[in-house]
PAGUZA-98933 format. One record per residue: x, y, z of N, C-alpha, C in turn. Coordinates in steps of 0.2 Angstrom, whole numbers, plus 2048, in hexadecimal, padded with zeros to 3 digits. Example, Ala and Ser with C-alpha at 12.3 -4.5 7.8 and 13.67 -1.06 7.14 Angstrom:
BEGIN
8427E482783E7EA8278427F0827/8407F58238447FB824840800827/
! end
This chain:
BEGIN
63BAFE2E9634B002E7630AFA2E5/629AFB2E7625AF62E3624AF32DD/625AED2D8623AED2D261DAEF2D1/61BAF22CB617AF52C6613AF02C3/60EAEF2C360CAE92BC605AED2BB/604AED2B15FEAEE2B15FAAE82AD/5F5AEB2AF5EEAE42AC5EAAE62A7/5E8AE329F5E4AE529C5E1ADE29B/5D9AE22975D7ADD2955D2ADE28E/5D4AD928A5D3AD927F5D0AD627F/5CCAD82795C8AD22755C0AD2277/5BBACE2765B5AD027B5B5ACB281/5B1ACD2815AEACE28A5ADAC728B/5B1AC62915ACABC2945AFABC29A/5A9AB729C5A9AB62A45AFAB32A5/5B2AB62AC5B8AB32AE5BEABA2AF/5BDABF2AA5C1AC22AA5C2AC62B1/5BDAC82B55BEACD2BA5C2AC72BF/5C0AC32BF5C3ABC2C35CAABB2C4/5CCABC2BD5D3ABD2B95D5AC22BE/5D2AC82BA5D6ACF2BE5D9AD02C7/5D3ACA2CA5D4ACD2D15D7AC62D3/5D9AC12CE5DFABD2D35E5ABF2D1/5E7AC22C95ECAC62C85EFACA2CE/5EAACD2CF5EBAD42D35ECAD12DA/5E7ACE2DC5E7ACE2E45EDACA2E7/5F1AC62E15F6AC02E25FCAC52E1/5FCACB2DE602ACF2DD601AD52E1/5FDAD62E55FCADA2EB5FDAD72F3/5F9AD42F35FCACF2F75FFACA2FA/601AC62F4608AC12F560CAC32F5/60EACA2F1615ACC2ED617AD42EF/613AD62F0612ADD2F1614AE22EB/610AE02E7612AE42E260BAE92E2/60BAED2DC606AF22DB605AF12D3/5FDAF22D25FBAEF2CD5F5AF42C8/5F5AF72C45F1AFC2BF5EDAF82B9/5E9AFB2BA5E5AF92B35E4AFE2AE/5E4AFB2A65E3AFF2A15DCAFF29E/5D8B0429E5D2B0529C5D1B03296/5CBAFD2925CBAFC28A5D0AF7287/5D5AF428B5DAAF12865DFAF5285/5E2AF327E5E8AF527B5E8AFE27A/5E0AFF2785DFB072775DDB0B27C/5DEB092845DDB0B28A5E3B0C28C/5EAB0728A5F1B0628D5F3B0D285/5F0B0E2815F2B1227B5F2B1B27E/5EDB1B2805EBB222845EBB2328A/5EFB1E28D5EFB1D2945EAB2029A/5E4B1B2995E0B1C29C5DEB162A0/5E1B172A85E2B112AD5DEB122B4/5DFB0C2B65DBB0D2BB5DEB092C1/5E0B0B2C95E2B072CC5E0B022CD/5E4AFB2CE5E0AF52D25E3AF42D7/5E0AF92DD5E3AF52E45DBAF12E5/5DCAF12EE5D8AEC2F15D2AEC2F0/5CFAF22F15C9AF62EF5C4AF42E7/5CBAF52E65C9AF42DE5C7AEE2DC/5CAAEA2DF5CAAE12DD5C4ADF2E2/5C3AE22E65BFADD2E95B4ADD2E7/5B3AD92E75ABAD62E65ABAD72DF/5B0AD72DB5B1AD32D25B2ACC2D1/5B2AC82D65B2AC12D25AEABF2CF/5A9ABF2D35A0ABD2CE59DAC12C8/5A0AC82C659DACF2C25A1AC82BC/59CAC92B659EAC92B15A1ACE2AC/5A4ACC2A75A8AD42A55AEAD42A6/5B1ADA2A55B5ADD2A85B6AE42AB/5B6AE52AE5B8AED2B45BBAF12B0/5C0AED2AC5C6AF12A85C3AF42A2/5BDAF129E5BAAF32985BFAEE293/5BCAEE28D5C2AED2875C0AEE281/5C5AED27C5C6AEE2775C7AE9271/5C5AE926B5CAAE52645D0AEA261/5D2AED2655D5AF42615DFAF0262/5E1AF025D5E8AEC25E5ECAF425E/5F2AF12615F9AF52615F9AF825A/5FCAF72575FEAF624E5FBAF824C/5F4AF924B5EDAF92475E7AFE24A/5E9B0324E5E3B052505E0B0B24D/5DAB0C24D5D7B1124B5D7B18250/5DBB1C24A5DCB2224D5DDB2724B/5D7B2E24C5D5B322495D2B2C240/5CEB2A2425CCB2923B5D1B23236/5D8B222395D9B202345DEB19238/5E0B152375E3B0F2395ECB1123D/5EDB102425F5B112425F6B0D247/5FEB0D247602B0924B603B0E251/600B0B257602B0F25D607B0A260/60CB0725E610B03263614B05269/617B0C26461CB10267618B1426C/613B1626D60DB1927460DB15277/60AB0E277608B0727D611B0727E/614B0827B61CB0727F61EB0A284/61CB1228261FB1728661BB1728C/614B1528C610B16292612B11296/616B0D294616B0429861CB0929D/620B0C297628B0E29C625B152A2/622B1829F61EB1E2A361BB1D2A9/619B152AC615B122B0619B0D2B5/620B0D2AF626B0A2B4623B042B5/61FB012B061EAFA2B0622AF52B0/622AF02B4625AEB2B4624AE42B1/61EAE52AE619AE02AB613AE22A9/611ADF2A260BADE2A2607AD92A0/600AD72A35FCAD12A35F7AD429D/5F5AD02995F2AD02945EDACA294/5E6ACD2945E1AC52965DBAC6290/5DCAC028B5D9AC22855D8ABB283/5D5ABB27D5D7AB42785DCAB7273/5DBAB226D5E1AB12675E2AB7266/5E1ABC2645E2AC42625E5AC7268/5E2AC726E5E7ACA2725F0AC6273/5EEAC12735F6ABD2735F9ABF26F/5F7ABE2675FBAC22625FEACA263/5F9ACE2675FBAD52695FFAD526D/601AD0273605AD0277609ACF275/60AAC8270610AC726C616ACD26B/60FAD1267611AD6265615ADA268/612ADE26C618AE027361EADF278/61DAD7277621AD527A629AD6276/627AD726F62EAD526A630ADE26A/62DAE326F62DAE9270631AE9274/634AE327A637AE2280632AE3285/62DAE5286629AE528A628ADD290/628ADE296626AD729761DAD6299/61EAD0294617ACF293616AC8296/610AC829960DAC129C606AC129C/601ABB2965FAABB2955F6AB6299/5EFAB52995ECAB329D5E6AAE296/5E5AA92935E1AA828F5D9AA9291/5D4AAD28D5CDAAD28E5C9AAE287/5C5AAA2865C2AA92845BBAA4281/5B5AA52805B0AA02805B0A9927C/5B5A9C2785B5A972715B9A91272/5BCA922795C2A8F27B5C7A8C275/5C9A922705CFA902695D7A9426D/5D5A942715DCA972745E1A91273/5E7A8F2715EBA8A2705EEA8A277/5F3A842775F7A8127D5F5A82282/5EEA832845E9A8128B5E4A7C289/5E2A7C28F5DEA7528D5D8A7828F/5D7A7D2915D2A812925D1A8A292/5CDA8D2915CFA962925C9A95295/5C8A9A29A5C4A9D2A05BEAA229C/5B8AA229C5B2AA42975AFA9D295/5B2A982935B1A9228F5AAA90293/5ACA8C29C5A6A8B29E5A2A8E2A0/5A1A932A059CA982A1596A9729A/59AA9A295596A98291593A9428C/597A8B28E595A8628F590A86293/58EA86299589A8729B582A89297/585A9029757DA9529357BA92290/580A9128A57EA8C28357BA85285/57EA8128A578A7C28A571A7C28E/571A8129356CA83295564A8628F/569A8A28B566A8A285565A87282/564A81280563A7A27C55DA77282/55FA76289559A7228D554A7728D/554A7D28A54DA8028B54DA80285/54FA8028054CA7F279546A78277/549A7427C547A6A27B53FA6C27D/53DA70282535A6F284532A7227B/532A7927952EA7A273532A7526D/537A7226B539A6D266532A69269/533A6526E52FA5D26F527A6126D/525A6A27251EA6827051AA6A268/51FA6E26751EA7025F51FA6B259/524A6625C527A6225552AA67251/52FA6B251532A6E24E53CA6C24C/53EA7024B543A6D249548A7524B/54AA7525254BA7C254556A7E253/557A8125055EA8124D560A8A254/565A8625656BA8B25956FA8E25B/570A94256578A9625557AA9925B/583A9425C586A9626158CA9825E/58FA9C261597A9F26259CA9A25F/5A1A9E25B5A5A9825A5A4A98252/5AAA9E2505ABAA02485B2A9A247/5B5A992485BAA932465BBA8E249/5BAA8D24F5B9A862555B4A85256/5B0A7F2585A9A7E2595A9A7B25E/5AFA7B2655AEA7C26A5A8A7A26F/5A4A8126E5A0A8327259BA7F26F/599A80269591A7E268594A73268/59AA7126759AA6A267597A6626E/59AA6C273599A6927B595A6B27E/590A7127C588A7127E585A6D279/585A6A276582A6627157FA60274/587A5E276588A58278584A57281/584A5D283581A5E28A57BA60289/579A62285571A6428356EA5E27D/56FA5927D56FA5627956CA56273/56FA5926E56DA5C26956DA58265/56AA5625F56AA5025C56DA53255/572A59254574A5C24F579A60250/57EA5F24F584A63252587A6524C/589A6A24958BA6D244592A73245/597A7224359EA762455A2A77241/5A7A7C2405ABA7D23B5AFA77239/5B2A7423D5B5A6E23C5B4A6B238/5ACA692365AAA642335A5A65230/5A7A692295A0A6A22359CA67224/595A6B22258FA6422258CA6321C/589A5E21C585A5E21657EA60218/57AA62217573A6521956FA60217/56DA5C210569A5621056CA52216/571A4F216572A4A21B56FA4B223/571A5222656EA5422A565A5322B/562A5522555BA55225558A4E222/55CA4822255DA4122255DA4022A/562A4222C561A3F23555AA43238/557A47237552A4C23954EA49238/54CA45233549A4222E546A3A232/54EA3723254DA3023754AA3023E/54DA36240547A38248541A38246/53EA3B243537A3D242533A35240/538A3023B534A2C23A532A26241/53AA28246539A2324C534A25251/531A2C24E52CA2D254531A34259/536A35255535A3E25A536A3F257/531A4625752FA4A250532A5324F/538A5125553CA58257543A58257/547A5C25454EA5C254551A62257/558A6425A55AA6925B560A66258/562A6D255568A6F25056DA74256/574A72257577A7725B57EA77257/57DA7E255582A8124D586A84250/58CA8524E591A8C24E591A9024B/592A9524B591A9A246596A97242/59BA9624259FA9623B5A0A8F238/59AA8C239597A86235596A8622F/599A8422B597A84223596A7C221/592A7E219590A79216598A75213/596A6E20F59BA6B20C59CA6D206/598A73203597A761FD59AA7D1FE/599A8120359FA872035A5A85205/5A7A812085ADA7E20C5B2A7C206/5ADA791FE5B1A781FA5B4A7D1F7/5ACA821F55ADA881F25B3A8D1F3/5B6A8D1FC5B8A921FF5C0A8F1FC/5BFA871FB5C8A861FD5C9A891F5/5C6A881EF5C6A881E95C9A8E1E8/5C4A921EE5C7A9B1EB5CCA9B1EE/5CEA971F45D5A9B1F75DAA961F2/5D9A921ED5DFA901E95DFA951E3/5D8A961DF5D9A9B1D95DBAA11DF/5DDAA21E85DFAAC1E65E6AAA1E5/5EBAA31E55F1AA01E55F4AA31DF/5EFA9F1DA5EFAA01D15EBAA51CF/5EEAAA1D05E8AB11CD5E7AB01C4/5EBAAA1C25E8AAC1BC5E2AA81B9/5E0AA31BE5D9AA21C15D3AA61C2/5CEAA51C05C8AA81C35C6AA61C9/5C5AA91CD5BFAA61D45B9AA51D1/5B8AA01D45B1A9C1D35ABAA01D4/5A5AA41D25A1AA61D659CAA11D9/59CAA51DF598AA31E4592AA31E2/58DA9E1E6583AA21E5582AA51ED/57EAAA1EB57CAAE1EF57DAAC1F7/577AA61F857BAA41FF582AA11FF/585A9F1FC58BA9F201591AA3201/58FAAB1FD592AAF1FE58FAB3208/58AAB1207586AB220D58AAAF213/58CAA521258DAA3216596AA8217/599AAA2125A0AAB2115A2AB0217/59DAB521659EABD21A599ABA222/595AB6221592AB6228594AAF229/599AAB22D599AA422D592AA2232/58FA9A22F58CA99234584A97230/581A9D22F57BA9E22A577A9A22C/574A9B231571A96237569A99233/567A9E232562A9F22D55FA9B227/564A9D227565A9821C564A90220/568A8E226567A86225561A8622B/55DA8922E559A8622F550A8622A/551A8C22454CA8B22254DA8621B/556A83219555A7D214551A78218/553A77220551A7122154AA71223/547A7722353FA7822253EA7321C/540A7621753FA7321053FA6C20D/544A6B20F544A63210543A5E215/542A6021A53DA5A21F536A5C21F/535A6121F52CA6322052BA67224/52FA6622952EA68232530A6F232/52BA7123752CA7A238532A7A23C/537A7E23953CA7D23A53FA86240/542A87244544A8E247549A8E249/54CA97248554A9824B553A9A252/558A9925655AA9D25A560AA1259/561AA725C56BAA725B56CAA9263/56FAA5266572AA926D576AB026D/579AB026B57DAB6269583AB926F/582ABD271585AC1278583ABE27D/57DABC27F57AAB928457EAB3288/584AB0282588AA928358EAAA288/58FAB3287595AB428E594ABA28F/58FABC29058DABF29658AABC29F/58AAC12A3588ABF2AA58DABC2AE/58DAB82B558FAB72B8595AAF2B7/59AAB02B65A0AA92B659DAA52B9/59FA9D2B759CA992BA5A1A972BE/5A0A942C45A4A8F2C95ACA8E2C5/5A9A8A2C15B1A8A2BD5B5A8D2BB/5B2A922B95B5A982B35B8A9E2B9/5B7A9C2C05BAAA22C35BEAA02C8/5BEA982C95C3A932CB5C7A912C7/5C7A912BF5CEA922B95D2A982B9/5CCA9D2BA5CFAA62BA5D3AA72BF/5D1AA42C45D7AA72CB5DCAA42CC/5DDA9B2C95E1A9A2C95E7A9B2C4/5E3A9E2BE5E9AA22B85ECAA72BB/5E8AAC2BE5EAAB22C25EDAB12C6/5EFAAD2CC5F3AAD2D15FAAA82CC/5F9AA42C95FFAA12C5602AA82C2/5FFAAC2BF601AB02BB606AB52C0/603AB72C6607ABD2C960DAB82CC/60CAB12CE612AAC2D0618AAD2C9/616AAD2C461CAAE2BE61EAB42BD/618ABA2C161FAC12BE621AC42C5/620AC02CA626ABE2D162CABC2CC/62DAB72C8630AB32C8633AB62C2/633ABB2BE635ABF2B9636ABC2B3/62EAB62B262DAB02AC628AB62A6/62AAB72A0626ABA29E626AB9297/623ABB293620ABA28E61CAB328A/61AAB2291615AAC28D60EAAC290/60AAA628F604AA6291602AA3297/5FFAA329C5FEA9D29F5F8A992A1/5F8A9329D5F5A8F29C5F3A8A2A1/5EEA862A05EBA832A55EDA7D29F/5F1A782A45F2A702A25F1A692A5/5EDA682A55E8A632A95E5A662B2/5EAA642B65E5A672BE5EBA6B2BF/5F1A6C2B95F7A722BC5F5A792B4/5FCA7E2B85FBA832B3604A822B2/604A852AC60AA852A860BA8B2A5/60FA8D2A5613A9429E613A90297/610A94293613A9228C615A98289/619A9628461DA9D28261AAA127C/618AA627D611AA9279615AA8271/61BAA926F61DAA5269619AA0264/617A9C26A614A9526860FA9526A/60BA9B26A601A9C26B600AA0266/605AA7265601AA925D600AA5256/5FCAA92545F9AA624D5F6A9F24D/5F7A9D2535F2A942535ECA95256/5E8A922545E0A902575DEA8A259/5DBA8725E5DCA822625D5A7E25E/5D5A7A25B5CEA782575CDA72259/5C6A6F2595C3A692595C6A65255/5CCA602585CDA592555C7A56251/5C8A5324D5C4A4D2495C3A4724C/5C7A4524F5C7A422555C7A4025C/5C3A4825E5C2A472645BDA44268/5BFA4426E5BAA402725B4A41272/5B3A482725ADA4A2735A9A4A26B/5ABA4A2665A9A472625A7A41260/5AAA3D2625ABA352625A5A33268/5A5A3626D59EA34271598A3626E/599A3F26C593A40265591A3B262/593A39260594A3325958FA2E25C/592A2A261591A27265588A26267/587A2B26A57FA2D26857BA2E263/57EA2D25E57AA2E256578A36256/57EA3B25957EA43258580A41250/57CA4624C57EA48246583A4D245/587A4D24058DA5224158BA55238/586A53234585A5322E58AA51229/58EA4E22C594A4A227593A46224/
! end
């Protein structure tokens, strides 16, 4: 008989994934002859088993659709809501794997979904993931598929911002994606040439920033662009936040209270509001937000993003030929590799201190408000 394998897809939504699905698919129909189903929503699609074949029909004219076909979900195994209340559906996603005579399952997600496979895996289940996502924090790849696509948006976002900065003389601030890695907004920054680059990495200080804003306007440009990540914080909550995480150590400590805004920055990382109207106040310059928002992985995958996608997908159906599973497959320089999802949970793949593209930031007198 045929192998079985089914496909889901977790986490939100970014370019590249339909790309994913149809070289999984069409490398394991075609190369291999196996038969291939997809699970509607994620993890609470494979809970209610609600599936949908992937033959040829199905795969074909989704390379370019952004999205996914499959729909998905934030809904974990262990933790989902139902009927109102939280539970462990493990033992349901298991029985449905066995009821479908699976032989494998491909999981294509970021950090959260890798965790959930993790999870499964240690079910006995044979698990094999695909990394995706914009933030590109996914570990031991050197890239996930969503990344340039939404590198793109984002700095195309920034070259149309530069005509109303230069003719307004304003001081235009734009929050991009990227609550713990600052990725995406470091590399349209750098590509958009932003004269402000702010990321969770690297606290800022807000006078200094509005110092370098400052030194523009005296040299005669009288316009800056700000490209922030959302989980950008000041050098004053960053202190705040460690101080509490050591009184929650020593409870016999008090936490320090916060002022209002940095309770603001605490729950919304980023506060791209709050810092573009300080730097109102202290340069002079009329200052405005953007927020890109969902707009940064939505639409059609770029060139790239669907040339990393297929070639995870056809490596990935080559590994469960091969009856290699439980790990991720990663893209490492112009090859792909398995790593073993062991050693991808709980890590997040962060902007070095030292990286290059910082170091060239630098290089051009990018502000980093440090």
């Amino acid at each position: 008989m045929s192998k079985m394998i089914g496909i889901l897809t977790s986490g939100g939504d970014s370019p590249g994934l339909n790309a994913a699905i149809r070289g999984v698919g069409k490398a394991l129909l075609g190369q291999y002859g196996m038969k291939v189903i997809g699970f509607r929503d994620g993890f609470r699609g494979m809970m209610e088993n609600r599936t949908q074949l992937l033959d040829s029909a199905a795969l074909s004219g989704i390379l370019t659709l952004g999205g996914t076909i499959l729909g998905t979900s934030r809904d974990k195994p262990y933790a989902m809501p139902v009927a109102g209340k939280l539970r462990d559906m493990t033992d349901v996603i298991v029985d449905n794997y066995r009821k479908h005579h699976l032989d494998a399952l491909v999981c294509l997600g970021g950090g959260g979904t890798q965790k959930n496979a993790y999870h499964l895996m240690k079910q006995g289940l044979n698990v094999i993931t695909l990394p995706k996502t914009i933030d590109n924090d996914v570990p031991l790849t050197d890239v996930s598929f969503g990344f340039d696509t939404a590198l793109g948006i984002a700095t195309e976002a920034i070259d149309r911002l530069h005509s109303t900065a230069h003719s307004h003389h304003r001081i235009l601030v734009l929050e991009l994606m990227g609550n713990k890695a600052g990725w995406l907004a470091l590399g349209a920054g750098i590509a958009g040439g932003a004269d402000v680059i702010l990321i969770p990495e690297i606290p800022y200080d807000v006078e200094k920033v509005a110092a370098a804003i400052m030194r523009r306007s005296h040299n005669g440009q009288g316009f800056s662009i700000v490209a922030m990540a959302e989980g950008a914080i000041s050098r004053q909550v960053a202190a705040n936040l460690a101080e509490e995480g050591k009184n929650k150590v020593d409870k016999k400590k008090k936490a320090p209270k916060l002022q209002a805004q940095e309770r603001v920055a605490v729950s919304k990382p980023g506060n791209s509001l709050h810092l573009a109207q300080q730097l109102e106040g202290l340069t002079g310059l009329e200052s405005r937000l953007t927020i890109l928002g969902y707009l940064q992985r939505g639409g059609t995958p770029s060139a790239g993003d669907r040339l990393l996608a297929t070639r995870l997908g056809t490596a990935c159906a080559d590994l469960i030929n091969k009856g290699e599973f439980g790990v991720m497959v990663a893209a490492r320089g112009d090859g792909i590799e398995p790593v073993a999802l062991k050693d991808v949970v709980g890590k997040r793949k962060t902007v070095p201190l030292d990286h290059d593209w910082i170091e060239s930031a630098r290089s051009v007198h990018t502000c980093f408000g440090d």
